[in-house]
C-alpha positions as CSV (number, residue, x, y, z in Angstrom):
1,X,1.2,-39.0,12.5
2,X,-1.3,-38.2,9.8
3,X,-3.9,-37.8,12.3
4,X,-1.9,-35.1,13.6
5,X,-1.1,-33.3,10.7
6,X,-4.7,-32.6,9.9
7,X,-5.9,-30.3,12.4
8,X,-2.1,-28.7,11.8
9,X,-2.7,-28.0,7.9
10,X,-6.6,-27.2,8.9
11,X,-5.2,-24.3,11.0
12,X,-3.0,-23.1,8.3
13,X,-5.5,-23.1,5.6
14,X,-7.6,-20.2,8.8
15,X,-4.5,-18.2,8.9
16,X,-5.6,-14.9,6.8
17,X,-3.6,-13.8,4.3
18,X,-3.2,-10.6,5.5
19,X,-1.8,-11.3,8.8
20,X,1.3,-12.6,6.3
21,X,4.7,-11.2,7.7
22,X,6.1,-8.9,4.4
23,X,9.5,-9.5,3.5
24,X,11.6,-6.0,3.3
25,X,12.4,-4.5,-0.3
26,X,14.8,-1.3,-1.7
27,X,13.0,0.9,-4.5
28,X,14.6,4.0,-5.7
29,X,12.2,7.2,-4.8
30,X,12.3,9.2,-7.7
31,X,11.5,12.2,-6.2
32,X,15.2,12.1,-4.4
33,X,16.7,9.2,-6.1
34,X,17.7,7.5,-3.0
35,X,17.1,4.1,-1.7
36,X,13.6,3.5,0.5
37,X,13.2,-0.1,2.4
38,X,10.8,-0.6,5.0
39,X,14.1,-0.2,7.3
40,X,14.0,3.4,6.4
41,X,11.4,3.4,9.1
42,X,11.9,1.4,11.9
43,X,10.1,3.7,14.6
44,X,6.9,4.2,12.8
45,X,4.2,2.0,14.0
46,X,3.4,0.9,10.0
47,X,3.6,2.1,6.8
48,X,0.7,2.4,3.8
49,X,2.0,1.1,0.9
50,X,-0.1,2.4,-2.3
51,X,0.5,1.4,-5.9
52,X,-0.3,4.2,-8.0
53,X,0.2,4.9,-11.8
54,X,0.7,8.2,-13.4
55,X,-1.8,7.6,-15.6
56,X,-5.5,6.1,-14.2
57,X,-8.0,8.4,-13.3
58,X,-8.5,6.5,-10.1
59,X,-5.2,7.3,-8.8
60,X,-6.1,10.9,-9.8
61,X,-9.1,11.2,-7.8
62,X,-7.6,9.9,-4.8
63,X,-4.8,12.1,-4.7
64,X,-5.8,14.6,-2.5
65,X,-7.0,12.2,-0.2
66,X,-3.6,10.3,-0.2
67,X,-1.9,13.9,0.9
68,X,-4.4,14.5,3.6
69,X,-3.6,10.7,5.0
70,X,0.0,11.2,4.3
71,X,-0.1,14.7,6.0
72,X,-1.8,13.6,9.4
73,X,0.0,10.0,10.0
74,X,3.5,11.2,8.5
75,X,4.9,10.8,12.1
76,X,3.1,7.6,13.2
77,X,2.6,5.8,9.3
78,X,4.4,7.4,6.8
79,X,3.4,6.5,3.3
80,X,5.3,5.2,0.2
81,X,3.4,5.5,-3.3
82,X,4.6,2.7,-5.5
83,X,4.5,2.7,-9.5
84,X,4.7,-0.7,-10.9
85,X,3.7,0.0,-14.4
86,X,5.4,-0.7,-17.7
87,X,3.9,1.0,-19.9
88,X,5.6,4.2,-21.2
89,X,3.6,6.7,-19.7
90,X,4.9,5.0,-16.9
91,X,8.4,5.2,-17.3
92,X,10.7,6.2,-14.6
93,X,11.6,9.8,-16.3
94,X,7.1,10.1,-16.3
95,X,7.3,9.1,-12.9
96,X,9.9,12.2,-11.9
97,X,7.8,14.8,-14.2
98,X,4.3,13.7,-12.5
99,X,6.0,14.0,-9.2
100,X,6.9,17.5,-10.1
101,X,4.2,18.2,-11.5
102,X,2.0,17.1,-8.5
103,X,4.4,18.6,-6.0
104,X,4.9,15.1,-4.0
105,X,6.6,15.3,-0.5
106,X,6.0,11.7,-0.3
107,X,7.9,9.1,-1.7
108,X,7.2,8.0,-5.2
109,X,9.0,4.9,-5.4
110,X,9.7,2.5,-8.8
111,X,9.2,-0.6,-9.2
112,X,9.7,-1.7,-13.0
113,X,10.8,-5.4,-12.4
114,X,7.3,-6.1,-10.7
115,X,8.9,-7.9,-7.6
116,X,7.3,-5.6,-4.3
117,X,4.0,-5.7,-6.4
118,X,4.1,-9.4,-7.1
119,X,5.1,-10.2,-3.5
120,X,2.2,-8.0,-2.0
121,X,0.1,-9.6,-4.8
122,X,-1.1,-6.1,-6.3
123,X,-3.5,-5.7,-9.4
124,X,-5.0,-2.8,-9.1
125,X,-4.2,1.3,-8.9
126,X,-5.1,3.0,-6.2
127,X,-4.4,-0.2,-3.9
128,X,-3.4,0.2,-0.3
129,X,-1.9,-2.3,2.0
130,X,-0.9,-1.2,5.9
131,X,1.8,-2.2,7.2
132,X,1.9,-2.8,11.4
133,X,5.6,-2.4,12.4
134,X,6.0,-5.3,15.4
135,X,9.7,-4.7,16.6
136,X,11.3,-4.2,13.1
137,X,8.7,-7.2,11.3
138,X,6.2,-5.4,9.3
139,X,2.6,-7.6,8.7
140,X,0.1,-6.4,6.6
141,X,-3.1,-5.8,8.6
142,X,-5.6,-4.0,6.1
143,X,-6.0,-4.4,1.9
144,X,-7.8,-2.7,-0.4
145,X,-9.6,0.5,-1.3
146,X,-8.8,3.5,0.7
147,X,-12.9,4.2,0.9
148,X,-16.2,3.8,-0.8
149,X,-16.3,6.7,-3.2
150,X,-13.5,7.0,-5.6
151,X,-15.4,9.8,-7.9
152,X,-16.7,12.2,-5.4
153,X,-15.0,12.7,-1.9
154,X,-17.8,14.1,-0.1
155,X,-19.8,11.2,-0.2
156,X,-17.8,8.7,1.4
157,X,-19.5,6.8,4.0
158,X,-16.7,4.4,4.7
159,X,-13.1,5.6,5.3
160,X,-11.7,1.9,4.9
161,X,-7.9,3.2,4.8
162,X,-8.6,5.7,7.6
163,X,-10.6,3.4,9.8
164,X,-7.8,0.7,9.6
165,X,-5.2,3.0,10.5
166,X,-6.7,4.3,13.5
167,X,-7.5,0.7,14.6
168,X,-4.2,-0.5,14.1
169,X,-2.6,2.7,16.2
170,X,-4.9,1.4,18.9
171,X,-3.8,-1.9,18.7
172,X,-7.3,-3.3,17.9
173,X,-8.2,-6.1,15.6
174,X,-9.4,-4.7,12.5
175,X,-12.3,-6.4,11.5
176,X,-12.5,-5.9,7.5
177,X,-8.9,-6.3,7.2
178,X,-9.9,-6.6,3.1
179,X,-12.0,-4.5,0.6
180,X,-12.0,-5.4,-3.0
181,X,-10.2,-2.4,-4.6
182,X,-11.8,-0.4,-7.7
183,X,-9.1,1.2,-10.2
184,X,-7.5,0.4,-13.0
185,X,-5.3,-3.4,-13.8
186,X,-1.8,-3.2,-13.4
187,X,-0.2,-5.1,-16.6
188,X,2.3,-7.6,-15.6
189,X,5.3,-8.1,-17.8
């Protein structure tokens, strides 16, 4: 029997992380105040989760590159913006005046007890994960960055975000399905 279980826990140990099934959650988008879940959207072909602060300048010069990607996949992969953050300036009533204040159409959802971030094993702002949808199961197929140029836009060479969302809406394997993100640490509790 041990012989067996070898090559079993061998496999398991090749299994990428990634390819991990995501478990659903309910935060409270504070641009509406209602309840989002990954049920919210069970005709979408995935979903880009992105924890985001109100306060790094990482998240801030990423922003209009999270509306453009928001803006042409709203139909196909909607995405969620996720603040995890305890500090004050993060605070749920921050949250609501950034969200005004940036005009968000997207949700902005809350996550003050840590649990989506911890279960999606987030420690950075910006820092995406994609979502496939597979019949109501959602997988997480890309993690990361969302490119290689957080300071100035036009000199991106690689669209990692991008790239892995087209891939995924082709039903392709995505072959860097993980790029060390740059931003700033989210402090745990």
């Amino acid at each position: 029997m041990t012989k067996n279980l070898i090559p079993l826990l061998f496999f398991a140990a090749l299994v990428p992380a990634y390819a991990q099934s995501i478990a659903n959650f309910s935060l409270t988008n504070v641009v509406t105040g209602s309840p989002i879940s990954l049920d919210t959207y069970p005709s979408c072909e995935g979903v880009v989760i992105i924890f985001t602060s109100n306060a790094c300048a990482y998240d801030e010069y990423y922003r209009n590159r999270i509306n453009a990607i928001s803006k042409q996949y709203h139909d196909k992969v909607p995405v969620l913006l996720i603040n995890s953050g305890v500090e004050q300036i993060e605070s749920i009533d921050n949250m609501v005046k950034k969200a005004q204040q940036w005009g968000l159409t997207i949700p902005y959802l809350a996550d003050k007890d840590q649990t989506v971030m911890q279960q999606f094993g987030a420690t950075k702002t910006p820092q995406v994960f994609l979502l496939k949808n597979s019949a109501g199961k959602f997988s997480r197929v890309y993690s990361g960055a969302i490119d290689d140029n957080p300071q100035v836009q036009g000199d991106v060479r690689h669209a990692y975000l991008k790239d892995a969302i087209d891939i995924m809406l082709t039903n392709q394997t995505i072959e860097t399905p993980e790029v060390r993100p740059v931003g700033c640490s989210i402090r745990r509790k």
